[in-house]
C-alpha positions as CSV (number, residue, x, y, z in Angstrom):
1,X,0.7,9.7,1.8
2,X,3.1,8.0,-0.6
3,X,3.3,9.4,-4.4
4,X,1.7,6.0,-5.2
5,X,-1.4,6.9,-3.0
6,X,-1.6,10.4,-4.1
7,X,-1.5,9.4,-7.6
8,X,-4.2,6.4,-7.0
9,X,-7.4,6.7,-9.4
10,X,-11.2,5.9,-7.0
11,X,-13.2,3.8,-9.1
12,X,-16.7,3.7,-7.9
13,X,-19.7,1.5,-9.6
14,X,-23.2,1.7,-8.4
15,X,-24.6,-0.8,-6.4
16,X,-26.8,-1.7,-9.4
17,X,-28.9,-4.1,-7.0
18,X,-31.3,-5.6,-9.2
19,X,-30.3,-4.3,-11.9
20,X,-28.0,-6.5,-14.8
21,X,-25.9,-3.5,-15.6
22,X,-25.4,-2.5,-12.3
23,X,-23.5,-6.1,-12.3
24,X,-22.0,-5.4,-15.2
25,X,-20.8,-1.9,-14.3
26,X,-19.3,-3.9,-10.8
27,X,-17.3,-6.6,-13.0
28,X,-16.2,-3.5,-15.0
29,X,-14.8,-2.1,-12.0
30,X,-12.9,-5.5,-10.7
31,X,-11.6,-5.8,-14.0
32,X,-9.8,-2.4,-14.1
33,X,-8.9,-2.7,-9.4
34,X,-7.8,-6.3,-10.0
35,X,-6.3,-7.1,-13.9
36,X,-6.0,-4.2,-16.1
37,X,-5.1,-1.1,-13.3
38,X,-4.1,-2.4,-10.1
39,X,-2.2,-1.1,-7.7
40,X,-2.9,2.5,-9.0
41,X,-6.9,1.9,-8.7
42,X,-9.4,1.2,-5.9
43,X,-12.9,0.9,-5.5
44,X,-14.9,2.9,-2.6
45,X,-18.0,1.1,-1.5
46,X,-21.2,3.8,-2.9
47,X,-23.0,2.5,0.2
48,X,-20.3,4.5,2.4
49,X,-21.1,7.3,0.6
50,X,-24.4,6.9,0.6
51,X,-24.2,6.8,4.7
52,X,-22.0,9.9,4.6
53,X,-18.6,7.8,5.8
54,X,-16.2,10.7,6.3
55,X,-13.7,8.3,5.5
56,X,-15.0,7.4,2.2
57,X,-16.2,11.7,1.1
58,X,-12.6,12.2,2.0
59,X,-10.9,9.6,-0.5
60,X,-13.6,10.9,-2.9
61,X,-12.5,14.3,-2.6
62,X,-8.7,14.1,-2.3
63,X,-8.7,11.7,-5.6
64,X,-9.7,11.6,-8.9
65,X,-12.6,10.1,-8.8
66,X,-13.9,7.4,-11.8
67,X,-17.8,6.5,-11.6
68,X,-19.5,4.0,-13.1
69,X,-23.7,3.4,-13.7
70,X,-25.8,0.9,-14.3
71,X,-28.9,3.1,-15.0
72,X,-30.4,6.6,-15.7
73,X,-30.4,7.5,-11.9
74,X,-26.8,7.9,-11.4
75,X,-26.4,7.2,-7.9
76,X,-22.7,6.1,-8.1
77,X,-22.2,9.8,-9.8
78,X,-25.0,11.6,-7.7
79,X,-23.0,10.3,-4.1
80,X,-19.7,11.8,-5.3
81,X,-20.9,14.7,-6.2
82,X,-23.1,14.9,-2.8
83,X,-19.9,13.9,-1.2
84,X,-18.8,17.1,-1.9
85,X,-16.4,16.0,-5.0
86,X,-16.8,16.0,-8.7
87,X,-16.0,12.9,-10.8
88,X,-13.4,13.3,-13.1
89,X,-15.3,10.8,-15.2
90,X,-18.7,9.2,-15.4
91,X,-19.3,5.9,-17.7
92,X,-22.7,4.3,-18.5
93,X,-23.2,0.7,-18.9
94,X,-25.9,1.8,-21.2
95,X,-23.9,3.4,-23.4
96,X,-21.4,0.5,-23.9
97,X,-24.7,-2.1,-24.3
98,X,-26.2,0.5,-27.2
99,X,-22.8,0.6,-29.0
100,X,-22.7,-3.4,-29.0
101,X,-26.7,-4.1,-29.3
102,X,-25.4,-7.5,-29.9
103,X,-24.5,-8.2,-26.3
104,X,-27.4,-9.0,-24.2
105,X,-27.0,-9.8,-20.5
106,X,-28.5,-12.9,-19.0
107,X,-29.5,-12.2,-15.5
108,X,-28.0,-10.0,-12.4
109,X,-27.0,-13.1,-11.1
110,X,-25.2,-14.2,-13.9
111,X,-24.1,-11.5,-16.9
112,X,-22.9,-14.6,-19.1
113,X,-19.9,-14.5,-21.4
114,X,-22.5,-11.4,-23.2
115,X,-22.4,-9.7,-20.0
116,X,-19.0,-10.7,-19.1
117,X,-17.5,-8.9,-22.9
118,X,-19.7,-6.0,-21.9
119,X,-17.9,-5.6,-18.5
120,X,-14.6,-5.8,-20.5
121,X,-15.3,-3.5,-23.1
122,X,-16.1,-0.8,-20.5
123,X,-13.2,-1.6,-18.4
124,X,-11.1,-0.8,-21.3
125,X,-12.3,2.1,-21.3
126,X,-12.3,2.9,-17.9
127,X,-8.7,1.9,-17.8
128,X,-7.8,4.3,-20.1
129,X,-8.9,7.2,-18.8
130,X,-7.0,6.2,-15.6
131,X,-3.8,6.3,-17.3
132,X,-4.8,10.1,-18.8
133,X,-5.6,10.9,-15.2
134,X,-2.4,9.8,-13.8
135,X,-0.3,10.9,-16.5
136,X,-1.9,14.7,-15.7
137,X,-0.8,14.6,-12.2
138,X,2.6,13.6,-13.0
């Protein structure tokens, strides 16, 4: 394992399926993997974890571990910690939307540009607790 791999931040969004912040929590997460954090971030599919993928509780466990939810249930949060690991952070869609009433998303199939700010805001957020989770490892 390279220094860049021990140091690399899991980001995990719930699967959110029919749910419009469960989208938005997934465009969070791209956001942060693929513009704002990558390199040093990747996402783990809940669905592994859900299945009990070794492969995937192990990644979970040996990294710190980011999750984000779309909903009350929890079940990106709820799989790490059943995968035996306990997220170093845990972010709610929800609590971006009631900060920024204002931004309403359109559909699960398509957030719009409301949905699409929402997802940003979040990943901002996201993005800076990776660097305070690095930065403590270092």
């Amino acid at each position: 394992m390279t220094r860049s791999d021990e140091e690399r931040v899991i980001i995990i969004p719930c699967s959110g399926i029919g749910k419009a912040f469960g989208s938005v929590g997934r465009e969070a997460a791209y956001v942060v993997t693929e513009e704002l954090r990558p390199g040093c971030t990747q996402t783990v599919c809940l669905s592994l974890l859900t299945l009990g993928d070794e492969e995937a509780r192990r990644q979970v466990r040996n990294h710190p571990t980011i999750t984000i939810d779309g909903c009350p249930t929890a079940c990106a949060r709820v799989n790490v910690e059943q995968a035996g690991a306990a997220p170093a952070a845990a972010f709610r869609v929800f609590d971006v939307f009631r900060q920024h009433k204002e931004l309403r998303v359109r559909s699960v199939s398509d957030i719009g540009k409301a949905g699409e700010e929402m997802a940003r805001i979040l990943a901002t957020d996201v993005a800076a607790k990776v660097d305070e989770l690095r930065e403590g490892r270092r």
